[in-house]
C-alpha beads as a LAMMPS data file, in Angstrom:
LAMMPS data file: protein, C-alpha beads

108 atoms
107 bonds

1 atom types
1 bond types

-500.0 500.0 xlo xhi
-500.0 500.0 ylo yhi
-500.0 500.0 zlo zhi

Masses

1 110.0

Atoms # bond

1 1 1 0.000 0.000 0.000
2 1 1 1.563 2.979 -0.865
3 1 1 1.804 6.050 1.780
4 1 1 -0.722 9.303 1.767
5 1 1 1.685 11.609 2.107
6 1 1 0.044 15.097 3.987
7 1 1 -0.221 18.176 2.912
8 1 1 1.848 21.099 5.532
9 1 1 -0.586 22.514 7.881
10 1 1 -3.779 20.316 6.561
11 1 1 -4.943 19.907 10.539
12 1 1 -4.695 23.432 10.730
13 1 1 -6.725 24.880 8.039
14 1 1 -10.212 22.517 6.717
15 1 1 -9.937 23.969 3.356
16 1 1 -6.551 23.039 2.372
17 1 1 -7.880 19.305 2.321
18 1 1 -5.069 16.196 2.682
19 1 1 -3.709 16.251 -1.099
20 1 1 0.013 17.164 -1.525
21 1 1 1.040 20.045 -2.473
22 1 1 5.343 20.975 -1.893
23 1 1 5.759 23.156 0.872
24 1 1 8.123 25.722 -0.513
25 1 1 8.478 28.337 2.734
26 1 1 12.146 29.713 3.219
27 1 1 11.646 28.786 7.076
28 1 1 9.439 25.973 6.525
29 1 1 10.027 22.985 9.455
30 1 1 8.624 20.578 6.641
31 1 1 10.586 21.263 3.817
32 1 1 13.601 21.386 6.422
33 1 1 12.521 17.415 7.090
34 1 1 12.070 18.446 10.902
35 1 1 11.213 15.774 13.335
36 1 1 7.893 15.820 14.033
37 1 1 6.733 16.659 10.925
38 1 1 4.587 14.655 8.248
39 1 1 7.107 12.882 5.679
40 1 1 7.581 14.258 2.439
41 1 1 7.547 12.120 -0.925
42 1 1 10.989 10.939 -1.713
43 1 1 12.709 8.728 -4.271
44 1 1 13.055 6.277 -1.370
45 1 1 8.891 5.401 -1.374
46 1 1 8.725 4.327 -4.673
47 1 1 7.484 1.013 -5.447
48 1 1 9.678 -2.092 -6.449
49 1 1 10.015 -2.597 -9.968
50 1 1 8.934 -6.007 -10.165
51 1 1 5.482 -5.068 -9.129
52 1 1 4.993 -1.390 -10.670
53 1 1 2.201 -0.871 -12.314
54 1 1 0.602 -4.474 -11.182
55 1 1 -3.188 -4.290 -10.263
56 1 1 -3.158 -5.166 -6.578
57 1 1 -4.145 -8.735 -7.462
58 1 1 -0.973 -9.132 -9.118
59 1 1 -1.681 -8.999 -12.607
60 1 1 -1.141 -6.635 -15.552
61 1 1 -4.304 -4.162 -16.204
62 1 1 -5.492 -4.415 -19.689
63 1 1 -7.675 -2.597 -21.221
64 1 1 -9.934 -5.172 -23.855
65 1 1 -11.846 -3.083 -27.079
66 1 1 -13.131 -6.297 -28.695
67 1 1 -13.049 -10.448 -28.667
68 1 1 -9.883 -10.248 -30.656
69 1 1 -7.527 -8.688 -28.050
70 1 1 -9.487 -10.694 -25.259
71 1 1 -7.942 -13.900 -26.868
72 1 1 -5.069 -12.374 -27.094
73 1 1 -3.920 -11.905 -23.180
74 1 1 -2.048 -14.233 -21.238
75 1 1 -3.637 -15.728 -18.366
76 1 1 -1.135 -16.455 -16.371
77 1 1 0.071 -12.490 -16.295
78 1 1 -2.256 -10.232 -17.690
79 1 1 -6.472 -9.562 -16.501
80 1 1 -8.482 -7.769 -18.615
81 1 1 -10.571 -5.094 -17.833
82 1 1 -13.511 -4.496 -20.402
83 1 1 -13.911 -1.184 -22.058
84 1 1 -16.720 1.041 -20.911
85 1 1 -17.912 1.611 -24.414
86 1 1 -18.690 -1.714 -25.159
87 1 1 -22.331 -2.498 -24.388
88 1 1 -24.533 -5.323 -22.093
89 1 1 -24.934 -7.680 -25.143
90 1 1 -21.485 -8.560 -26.380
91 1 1 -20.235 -7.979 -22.269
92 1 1 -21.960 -10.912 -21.607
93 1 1 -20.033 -12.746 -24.749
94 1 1 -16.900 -11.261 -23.504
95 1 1 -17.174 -12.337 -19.855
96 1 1 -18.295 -16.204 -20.981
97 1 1 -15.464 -16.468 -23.763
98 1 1 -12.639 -15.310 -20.715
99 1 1 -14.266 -17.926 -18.307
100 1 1 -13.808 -20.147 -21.160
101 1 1 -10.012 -19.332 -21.433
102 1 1 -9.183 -18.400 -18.263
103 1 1 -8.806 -15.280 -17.985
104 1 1 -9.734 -12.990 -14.803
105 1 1 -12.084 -10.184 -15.795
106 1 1 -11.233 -6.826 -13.653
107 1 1 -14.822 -5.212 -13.819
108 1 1 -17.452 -7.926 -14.251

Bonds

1 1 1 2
2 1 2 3
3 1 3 4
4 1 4 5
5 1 5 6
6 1 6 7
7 1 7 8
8 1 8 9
9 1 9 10
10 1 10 11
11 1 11 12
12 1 12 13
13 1 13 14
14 1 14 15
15 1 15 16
16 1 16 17
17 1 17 18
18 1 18 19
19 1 19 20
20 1 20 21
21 1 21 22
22 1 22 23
23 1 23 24
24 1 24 25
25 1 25 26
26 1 26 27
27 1 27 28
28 1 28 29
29 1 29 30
30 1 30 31
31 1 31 32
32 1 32 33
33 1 33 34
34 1 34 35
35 1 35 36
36 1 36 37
37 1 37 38
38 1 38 39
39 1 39 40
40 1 40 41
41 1 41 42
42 1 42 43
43 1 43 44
44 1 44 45
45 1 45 46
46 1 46 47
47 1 47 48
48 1 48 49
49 1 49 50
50 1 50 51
51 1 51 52
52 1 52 53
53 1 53 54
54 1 54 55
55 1 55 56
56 1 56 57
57 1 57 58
58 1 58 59
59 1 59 60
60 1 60 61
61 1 61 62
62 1 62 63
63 1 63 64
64 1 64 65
65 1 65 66
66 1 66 67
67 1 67 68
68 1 68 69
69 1 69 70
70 1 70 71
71 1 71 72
72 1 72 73
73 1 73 74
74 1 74 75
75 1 75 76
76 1 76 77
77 1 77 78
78 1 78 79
79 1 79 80
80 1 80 81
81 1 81 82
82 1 82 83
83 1 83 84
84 1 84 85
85 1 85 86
86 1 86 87
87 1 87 88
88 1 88 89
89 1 89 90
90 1 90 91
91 1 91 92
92 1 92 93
93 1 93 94
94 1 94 95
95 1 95 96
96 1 96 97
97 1 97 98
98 1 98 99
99 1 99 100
100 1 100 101
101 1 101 102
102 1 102 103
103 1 103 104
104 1 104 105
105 1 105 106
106 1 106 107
107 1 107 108
């Protein structure tokens, strides 16, 4: 799970809200990495890259247009989440033809 890093002063103020934003203050106890302080993003946090980009079930998020590219994932590594365009009819197809093969279906 990757960290929420905190916006400076978000307790303080309602309206500034939790999403991160640098604090750039020339006497700034954040940006100085003061103890005490919330933690500021660093290169340190970033994910491994083994698992970057990996949907938290451990596969690779694909994005499927059309039966074609639905036969053409791998099981074993790749899930395939159908587009939003397609409609209820050929859904249904889609979702019996990936039981069929195997493959796991992100957003039945």
């Amino acid at each position: 799970m990757n960290k929420r890093f905190k916006r400076q002063e978000y307790a303080r103020y309602k309206k500034l809200g939790i999403k991160w934003r640098r604090p750039r203050g020339k006497t700034s106890k954040m940006r100085r990495y003061e103890a005490g302080k919330p933690a500021m993003p660093s290169i340190g946090y970033r994910t491994p890259r083994d698992t970057r980009y990996l949907h938290p079930s451990g596969f690779k998020d694909v994005l499927v247009r059309n039966m074609k590219e639905l036969e053409n994932l791998d099981p074993a590594t790749e899930a395939g989440r159908i587009s939003a365009s397609i409609g209820k009819r050929k859904k249904d197809l889609m979702l019996n033809k990936a039981s069929e093969l195997g493959i796991k279906i992100l957003n039945k």
